[in-house]
N, C-alpha and C positions, 0 to 999 in steps of 0.2 A: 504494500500500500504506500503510497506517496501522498506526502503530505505539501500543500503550497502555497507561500504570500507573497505580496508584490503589492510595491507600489512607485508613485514616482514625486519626485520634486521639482518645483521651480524654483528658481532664483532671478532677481532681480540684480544685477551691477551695477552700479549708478557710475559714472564717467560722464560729469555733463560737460566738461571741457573738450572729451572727443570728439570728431568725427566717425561716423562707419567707414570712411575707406580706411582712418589710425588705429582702428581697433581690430579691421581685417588683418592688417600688415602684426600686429601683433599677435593674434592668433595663429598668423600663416608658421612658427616657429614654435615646433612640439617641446621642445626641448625649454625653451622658455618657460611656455604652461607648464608644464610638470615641475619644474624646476619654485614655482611661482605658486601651483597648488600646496605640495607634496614637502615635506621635507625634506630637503638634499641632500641630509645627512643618511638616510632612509631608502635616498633612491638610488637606481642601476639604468644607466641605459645597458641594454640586451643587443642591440642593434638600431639600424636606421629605424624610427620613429615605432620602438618596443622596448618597456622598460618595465624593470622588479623593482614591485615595493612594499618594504616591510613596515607593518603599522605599527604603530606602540601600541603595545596591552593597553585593552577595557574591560572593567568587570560586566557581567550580567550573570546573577545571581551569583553564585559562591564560584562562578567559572572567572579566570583571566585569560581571555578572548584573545589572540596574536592576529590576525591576517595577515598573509604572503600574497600579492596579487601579480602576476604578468601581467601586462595590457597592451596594446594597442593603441595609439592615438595615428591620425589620418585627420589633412584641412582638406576640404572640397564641397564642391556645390556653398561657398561661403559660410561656412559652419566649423567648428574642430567633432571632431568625431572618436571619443574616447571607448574603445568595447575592452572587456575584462575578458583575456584568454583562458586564465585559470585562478583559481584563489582556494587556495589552500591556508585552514582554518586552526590552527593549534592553540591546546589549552580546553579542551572538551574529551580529552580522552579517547575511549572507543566509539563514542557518536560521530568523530571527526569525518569520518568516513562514511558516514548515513548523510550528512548534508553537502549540499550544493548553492553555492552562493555566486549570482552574476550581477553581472549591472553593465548597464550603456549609458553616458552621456554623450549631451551634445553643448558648444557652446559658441553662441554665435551673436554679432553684433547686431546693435538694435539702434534707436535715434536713442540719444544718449547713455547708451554704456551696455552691459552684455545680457545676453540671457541663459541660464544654465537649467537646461532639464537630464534630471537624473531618474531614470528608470530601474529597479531592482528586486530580483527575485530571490527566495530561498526556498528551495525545497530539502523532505527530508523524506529517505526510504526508510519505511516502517521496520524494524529487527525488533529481532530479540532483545537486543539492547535498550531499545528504545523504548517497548511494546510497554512496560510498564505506569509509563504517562498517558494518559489522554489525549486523545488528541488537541481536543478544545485549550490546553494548557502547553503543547507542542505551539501551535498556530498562537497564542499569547507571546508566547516568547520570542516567534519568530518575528511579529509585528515591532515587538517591543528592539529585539535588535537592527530590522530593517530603521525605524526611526532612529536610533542612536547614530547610522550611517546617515542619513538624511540629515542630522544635525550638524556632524562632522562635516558633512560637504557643507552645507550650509556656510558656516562658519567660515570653512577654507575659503569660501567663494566672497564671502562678502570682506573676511579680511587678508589674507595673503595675496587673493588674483584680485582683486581693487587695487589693492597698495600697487603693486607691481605693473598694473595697467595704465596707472594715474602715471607713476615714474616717468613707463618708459613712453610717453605720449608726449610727457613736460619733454624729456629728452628728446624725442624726435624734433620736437615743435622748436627748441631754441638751434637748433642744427640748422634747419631751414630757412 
């Protein structure tokens, strides 16, 4: 049996000193974004425009939560385009293996400053392991971590890719 939640986020970036072509030219550069999301203490580029990144522990409930994500980030059709290859989940024991955790963003310039939609799933196959919880209290908890990640983005979005948007715009603009 498979158990499965999902949801998604928007965000709002305010940059109202930008233009959409200043904020294209700054999304056009993955290594930027991520750099600008992400910890860079945390991050790996993998290759051209695929990088590992390790989260720092969160609790949820008497668990400390690790994620390892691969991802994917691609600019095109004016949008950045971030998919999760793999996310491998430590600090859950022998359930680690029973869940599946993805997510897609996208983020793309708007009239004054960006917009971030985050889309994200978990599922979880039902064991032996697992079989002893309810489901209704599986699906609680899954809710409850999917929004902890919706907060975290949140947050990253509105404070590290702001800062870094507003920067490098001021930068572009006194260049020119």
């Amino acid at each position: 049996m498979l158990l499965h939640c999902s949801g998604e986020k928007i965000t709002r970036i305010d940059c109202v000193d930008a233009t959409v072509d200043d904020l294209k030219t700054f999304l056009s550069d993955s290594n930027r974004i991520m750099r600008a999301l992400l910890d860079p203490k945390n991050l790996r580029q993998l290759g051209h425009d695929r990088f590992l990144y390790a989260s720092r522990p969160y609790r949820l409930l008497t668990f400390e939560i690790q994620p390892q994500v691969v991802f994917a980030v691609h600019w095109g059709a004016e949008k950045l385009n971030i998919v999760f290859e793999s996310c491998d989940i430590a600090g859950l024991g022998g359930i680690e293996k029973s869940l599946c955790f993805s997510c897609t963003a996208t983020i793309c310039p708007v009239s004054g400053g960006l917009e971030a939609v985050a889309k994200a799933d978990l599922k979880l196959t039902k064991t032996v392991l697992t079989a002893f919880v309810p489901d209704a209290v599986w699906l609680r908890l899954g809710r409850k971590a999917l929004n902890i990640v919706f907060k975290r983005l949140e947050e990253r979005c509105q404070r590290r890719l702001r800062k870094s948007a507003v920067r490098w715009v001021q930068r572009a603009s006194s260049l020119a």
